[in-house]
C-alpha positions in Angstrom: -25.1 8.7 -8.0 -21.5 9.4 -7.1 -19.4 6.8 -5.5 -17.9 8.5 -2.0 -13.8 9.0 -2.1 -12.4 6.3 -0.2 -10.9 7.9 3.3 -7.3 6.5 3.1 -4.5 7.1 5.6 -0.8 8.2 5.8 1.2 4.5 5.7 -2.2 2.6 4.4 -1.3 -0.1 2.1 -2.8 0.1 -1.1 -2.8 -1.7 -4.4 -3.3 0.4 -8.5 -6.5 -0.8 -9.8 -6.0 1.1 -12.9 -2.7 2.4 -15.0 0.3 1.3 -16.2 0.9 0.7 -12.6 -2.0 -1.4 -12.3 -1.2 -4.2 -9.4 1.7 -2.4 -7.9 1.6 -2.3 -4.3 2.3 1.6 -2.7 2.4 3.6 0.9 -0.3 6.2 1.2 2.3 9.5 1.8 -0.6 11.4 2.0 -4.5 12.3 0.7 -5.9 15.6 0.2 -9.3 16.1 -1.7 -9.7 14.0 -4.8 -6.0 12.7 -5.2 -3.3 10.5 -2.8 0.2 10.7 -3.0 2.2 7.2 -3.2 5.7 5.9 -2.7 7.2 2.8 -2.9 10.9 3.5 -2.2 12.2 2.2 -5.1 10.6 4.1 -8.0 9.0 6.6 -6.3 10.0 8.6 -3.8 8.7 11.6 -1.9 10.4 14.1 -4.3 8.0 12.0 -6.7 5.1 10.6 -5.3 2.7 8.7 -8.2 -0.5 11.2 -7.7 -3.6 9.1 -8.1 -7.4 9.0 -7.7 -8.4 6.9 -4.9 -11.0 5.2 -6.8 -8.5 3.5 -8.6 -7.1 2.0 -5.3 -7.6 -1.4 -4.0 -7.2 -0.3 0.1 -5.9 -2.4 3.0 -7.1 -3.1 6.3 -2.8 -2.9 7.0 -1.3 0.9 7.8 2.3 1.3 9.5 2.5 3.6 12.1 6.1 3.6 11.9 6.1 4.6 8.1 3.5 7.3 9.1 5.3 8.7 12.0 8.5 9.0 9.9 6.4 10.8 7.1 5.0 13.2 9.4 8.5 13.8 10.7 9.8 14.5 7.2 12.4 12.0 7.4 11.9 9.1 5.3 14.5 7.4 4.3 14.2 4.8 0.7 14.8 2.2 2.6 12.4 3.5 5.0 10.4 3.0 2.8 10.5 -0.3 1.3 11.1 -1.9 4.7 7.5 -0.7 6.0 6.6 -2.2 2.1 8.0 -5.3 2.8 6.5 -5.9 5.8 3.4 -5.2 5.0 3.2 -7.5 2.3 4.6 -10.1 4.6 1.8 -9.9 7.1 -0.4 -9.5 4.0 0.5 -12.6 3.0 0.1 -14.3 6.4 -3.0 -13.1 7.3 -4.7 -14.0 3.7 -2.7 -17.7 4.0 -4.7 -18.1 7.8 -7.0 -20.7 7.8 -5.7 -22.5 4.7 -6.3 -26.4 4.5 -2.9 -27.6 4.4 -3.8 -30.5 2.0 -6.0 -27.4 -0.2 -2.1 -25.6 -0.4 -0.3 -29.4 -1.1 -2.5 -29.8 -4.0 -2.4 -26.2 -5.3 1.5 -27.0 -5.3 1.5 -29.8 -7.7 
């Protein structure tokens, strides 16, 4: 039985399971039928969005609205772009850090 293709959104936050890409972190620019268009604003811009199956995505729960209004609009900017990245991550990284033992993060430290 077929898998279903993931239902991502424009500005989701997604990570390459698969490829030489494989743990980069990307913006969804957009998804139509089997593939999604990525950007990261560094290496890959609109003009060259990394065209990839979705099953080989690792999705987030994160999306930025502002990244997705912008894309809509047709005027991203690169660094556009790797602010909305950046901040994903950021909150990425609080949100998975949330509920931590401090004494469990001391020890992993040493």
């Amino acid at each position: 039985m077929a898998k279903p293709i993931k239902q991502l959104q424009v500005g989701q936050l997604v990570r390459s399971l698969a490829g030489h890409d494989k743990g980069q972190y990307y913006l969804v620019l957009r998804a139509q039928g089997a593939k999604v268009w990525l950007v990261d604003g560094y290496k890959r811009l609109p003009a060259n969005a990394k065209a990839k199956n979705p099953c080989h995505l690792q999705e987030s729960k994160l999306i930025s609205t502002d990244f997705a209004a912008k894309a809509l609009a047709g005027n991203l900017r690169p660094e556009d772009m790797r602010a909305c990245l950046q901040a994903l991550l950021a909150r990425q990284t609080e949100e998975m850090n949330v509920g931590k033992n401090p004494d469990e993060e001391a020890l992993a430290n040493v």
